[in-house]
N, C-alpha and C positions, 0 to 999 in steps of 0.2 A: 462608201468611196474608198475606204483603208485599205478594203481586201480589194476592191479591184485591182489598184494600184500596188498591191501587194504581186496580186496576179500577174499581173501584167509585168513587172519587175520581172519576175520567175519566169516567165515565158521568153520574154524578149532577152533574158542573160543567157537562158539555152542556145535562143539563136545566135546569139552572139556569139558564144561557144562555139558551136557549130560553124558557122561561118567564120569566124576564125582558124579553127583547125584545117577547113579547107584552104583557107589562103596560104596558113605559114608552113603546113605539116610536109611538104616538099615542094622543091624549087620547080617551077614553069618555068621554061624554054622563054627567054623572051622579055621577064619580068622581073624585077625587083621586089617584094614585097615586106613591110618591115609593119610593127606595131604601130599604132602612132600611139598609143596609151602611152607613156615609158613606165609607168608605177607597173602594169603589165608587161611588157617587154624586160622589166629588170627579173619582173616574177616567172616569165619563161627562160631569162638566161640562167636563173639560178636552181630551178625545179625541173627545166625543161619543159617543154611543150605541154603534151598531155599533162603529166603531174601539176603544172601552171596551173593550167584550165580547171581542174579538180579540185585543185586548193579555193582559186576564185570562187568554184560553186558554192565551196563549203563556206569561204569567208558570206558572199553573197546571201546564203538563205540562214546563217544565223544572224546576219544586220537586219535580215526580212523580218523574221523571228521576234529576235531582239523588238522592233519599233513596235511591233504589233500590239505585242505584250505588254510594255513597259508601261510606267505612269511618270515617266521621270519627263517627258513631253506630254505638251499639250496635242487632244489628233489635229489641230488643223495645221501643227507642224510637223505631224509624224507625215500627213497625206502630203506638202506641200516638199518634202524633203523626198519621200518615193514618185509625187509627179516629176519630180527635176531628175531623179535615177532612171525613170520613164522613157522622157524624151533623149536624153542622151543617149541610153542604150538602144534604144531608137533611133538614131540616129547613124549608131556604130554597121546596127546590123544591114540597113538602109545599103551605107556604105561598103561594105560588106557582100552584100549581095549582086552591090552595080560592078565591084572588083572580081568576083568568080566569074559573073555575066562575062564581063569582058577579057578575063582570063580563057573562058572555054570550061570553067569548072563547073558549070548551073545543070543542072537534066536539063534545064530548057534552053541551053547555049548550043547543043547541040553537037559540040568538039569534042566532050569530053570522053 
């Protein structure tokens, strides 16, 4: 269950990435579009967008890393700490995807 959740982290931060970048990487005619992370949004005002995004990866897959490995938790806190990173970022990309949808930015919105 560790590395699922491990997995699945690693998967769903991409998307999140990704759908990110489409949202904030320029302005749509129409729309407002802001972070709602602010831990994120301070890390794009200060690195900038892409280099944000990059850094997030990196911070992201050495805390993957980091838990995997460690012994300083016990696993059914290491799993219970990456299900809650899970569902969150799950949540984001969710979000995410309903805002390009309806932006016109999805392949399958059809405007873009």
């Amino acid at each position: 269950m560790l590395r699922l959740f491990a997995f699945t982290t690693i998967m769903l931060t991409c998307a999140d990435h990704w759908t990110t970048y489409l949202c904030l990487h320029a302005p749509v005619e129409g729309w407002t579009v802001t972070e709602a992370n602010p831990v994120a949004e301070w890390l794009f005002s200060w690195a900038g967008l892409r280099d944000g995004l990059i850094i997030d990866s990196l911070i992201t897959l050495g805390a993957v890393f980091f838990l995997i490995r460690t012994h300083v938790f016990a696993r059914p806190v290491k799993i219970g700490f990456l299900a809650v990173i899970t569902l969150s970022t799950g949540y984001a990309v969710v979000n995410n995807l309903g805002a390009i949808s309806r932006m016109g930015l999805a392949p399958w919105s059809g405007v873009a």
